[in-house]
ZAMARGU-4260 file (C-alpha; in steps of 0.2 Angstrom, whole numbers, plus 5000, padded with zeros to 4 digits):
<rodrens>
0) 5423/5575/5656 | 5419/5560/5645 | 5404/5553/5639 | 5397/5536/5630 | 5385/5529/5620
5) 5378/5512/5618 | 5368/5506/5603 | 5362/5489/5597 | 5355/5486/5580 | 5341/5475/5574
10) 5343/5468/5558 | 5331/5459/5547 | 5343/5442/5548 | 5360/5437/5550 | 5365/5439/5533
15) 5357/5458/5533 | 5368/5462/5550 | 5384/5454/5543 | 5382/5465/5529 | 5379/5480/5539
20) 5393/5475/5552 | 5408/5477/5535 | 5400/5493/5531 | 5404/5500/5548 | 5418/5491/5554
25) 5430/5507/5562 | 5443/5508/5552 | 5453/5518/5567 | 5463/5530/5554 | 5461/5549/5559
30) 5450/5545/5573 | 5452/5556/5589 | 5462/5551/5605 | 5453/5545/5618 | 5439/5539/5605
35) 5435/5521/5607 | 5423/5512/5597 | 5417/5496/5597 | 5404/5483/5589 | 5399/5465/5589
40) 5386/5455/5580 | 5379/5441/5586 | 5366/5433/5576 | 5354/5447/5567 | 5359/5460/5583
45) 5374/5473/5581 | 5379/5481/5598 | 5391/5497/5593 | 5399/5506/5609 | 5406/5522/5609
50) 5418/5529/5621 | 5427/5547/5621 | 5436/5560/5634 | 5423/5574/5625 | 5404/5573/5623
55) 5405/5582/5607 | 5416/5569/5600 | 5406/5555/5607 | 5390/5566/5599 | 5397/5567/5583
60) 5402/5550/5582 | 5385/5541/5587 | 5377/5555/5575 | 5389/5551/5562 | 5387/5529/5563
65) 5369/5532/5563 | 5370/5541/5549 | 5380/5529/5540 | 5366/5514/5547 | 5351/5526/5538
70) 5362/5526/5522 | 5366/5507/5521 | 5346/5505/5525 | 5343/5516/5509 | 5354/5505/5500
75) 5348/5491/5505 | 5329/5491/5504 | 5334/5500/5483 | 5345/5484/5481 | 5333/5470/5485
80) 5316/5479/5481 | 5305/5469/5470 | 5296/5478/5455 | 5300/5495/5461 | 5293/5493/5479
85) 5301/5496/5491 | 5296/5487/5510 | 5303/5491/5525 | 5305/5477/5537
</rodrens>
């Protein structure tokens, strides 16, 4: 059985998804066989696609990237806040 997910991400700007895009390009070291990941940007819009031979794996991995989008988010809104307040976009 396999299984896939498709995500596309809304960025604030172009210079907001560019940064996001580095911070989860796969690096493909230690990743599972018959895992396939894929993204693109275009713009301020990342499409991330994940394709695996188990559900669990591609579960794990959509769980895992989304986790890693949260962080980066965290990060982010900390990084550019202005006098210690934070906005989300």
């Amino acid at each position: 059985m396999s299984a896939a997910a498709r995500f596309v991400l809304s960025c604030a700007d172009a210079k907001v998804s560019r940064s996001l895009a580095s911070v989860l390009t796969p690096d493909n070291e230690g990743a599972p066989k018959r895992l396939l990941i894929s993204m693109t940007r275009r713009d301020r819009l990342i499409e991330l696609k994940i394709q695996s031979g188990s559900p669990s794996t591609s579960l794990s991995t959509a769980l895992a990237l989304l986790k890693d989008v949260a962080l980066f988010e965290e990060v982010w809104l900390l990084s550019h806040a202005k006098h210690g307040r934070v906005h989300r976009a």
